[in-house]
C-alpha positions in Angstrom: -30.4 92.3 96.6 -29.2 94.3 99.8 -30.3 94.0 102.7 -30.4 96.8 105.1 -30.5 97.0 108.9 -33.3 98.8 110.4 -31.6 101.3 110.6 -30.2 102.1 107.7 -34.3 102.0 106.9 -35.0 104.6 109.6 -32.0 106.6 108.3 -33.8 106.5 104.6 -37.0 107.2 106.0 -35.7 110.4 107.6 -34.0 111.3 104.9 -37.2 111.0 102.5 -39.6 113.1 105.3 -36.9 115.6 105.2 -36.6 115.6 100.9 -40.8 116.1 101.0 -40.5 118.4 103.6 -38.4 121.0 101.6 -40.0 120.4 98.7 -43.3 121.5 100.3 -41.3 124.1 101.9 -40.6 125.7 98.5 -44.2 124.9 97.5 -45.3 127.1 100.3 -43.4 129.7 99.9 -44.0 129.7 96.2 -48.0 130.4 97.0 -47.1 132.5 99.4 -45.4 135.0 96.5 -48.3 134.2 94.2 -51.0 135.4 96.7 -48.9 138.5 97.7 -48.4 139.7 93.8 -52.3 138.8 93.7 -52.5 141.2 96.8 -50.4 144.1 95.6 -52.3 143.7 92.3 -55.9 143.9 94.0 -54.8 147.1 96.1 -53.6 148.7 93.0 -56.9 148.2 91.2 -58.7 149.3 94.4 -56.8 152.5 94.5 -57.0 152.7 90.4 -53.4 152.8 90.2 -53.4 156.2 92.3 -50.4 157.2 94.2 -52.8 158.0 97.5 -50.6 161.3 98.7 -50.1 163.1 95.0 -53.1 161.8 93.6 -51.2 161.1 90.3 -52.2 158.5 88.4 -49.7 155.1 87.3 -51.8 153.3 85.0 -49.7 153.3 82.5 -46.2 153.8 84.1 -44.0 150.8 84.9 -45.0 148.8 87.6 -42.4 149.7 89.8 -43.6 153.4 90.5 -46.6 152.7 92.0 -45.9 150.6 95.4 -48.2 149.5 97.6 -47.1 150.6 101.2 -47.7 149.1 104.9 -49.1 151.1 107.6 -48.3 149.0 110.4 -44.7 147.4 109.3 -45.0 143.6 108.2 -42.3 143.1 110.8 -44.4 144.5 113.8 -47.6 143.3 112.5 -47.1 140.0 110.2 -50.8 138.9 110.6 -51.7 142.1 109.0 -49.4 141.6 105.7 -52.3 140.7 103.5 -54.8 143.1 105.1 -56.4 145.7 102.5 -57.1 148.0 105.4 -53.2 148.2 106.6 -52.1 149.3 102.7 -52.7 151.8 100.6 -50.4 153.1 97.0 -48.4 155.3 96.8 -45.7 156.4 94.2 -42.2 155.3 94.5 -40.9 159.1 96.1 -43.9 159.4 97.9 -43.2 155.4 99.6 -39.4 156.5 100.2 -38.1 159.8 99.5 -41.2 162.6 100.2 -42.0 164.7 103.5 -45.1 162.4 103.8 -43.1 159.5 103.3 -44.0 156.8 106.1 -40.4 155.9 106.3 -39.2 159.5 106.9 -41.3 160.8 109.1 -44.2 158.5 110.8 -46.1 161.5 112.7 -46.6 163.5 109.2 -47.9 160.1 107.8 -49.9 159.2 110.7 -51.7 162.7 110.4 -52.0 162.1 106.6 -53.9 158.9 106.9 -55.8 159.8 110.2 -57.5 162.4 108.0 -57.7 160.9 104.6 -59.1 157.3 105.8 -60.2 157.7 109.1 -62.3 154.3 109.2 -59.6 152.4 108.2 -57.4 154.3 110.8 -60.1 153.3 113.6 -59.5 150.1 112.3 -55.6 149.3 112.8 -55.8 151.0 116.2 -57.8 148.7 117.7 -56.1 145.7 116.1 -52.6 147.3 117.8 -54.9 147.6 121.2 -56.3 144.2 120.6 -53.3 142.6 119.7 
């Protein structure tokens, strides 16, 4: 039997904390793509599969053309990722590719969901003044 020096037992120990600390890394991040495919699938069934610009329904299209979109971008606002209020669906063109689009043009969106949801409007601009 082999007897190591303290340390070579630190050195294991380190190693170890570090193997259990990716692993619950991976775990984390694992649960964290669980609850957001649980998110997207909740907003979906809130707006009944409705692309929320065209008003066309995706109930039984492929998952894909129905996305659910962020108001205030995940980068910008991260702690509202997972907030129903900052997220509504819309179809792939209409998420992408349509005058309305949010990407394209942010003042025609920001008018178009002022006026369709104007609670939950109220409500993102005073989490952006609040911070």
């Amino acid at each position: 039997m082999k007897i190591l020096t303290k340390r070579q037992l630190q050195k294991k120990a380190t190693l170890l904390r570090h193997k259990e600390e990716r692993k619950a890394k991976r775990l984390i991040k694992k649960n964290k793509k669980q609850a957001y495919r649980e998110f997207v699938k909740s907003i979906k069934e809130r707006d009944n599969y409705t692309c929320q610009i065209s008003n066309k329904s995706f109930k039984d299209a492929s998952p894909q053309s129905l996305q659910v979109a962020h108001i205030l971008s995940k980068e910008n606002y991260p702690e509202l990722i997972l907030d129903p209020n900052n997220v509504l669906c819309l179809s792939f063109y209409n998420h992408k590719n349509s005058p309305k689009s949010p990407h394209l043009d942010g003042f025609v969106f920001t008018h178009f969901f002022k006026e369709k949801f104007p609670k939950r409007y109220k409500y993102l601009m005073k989490k952006i003044k609040n911070g």
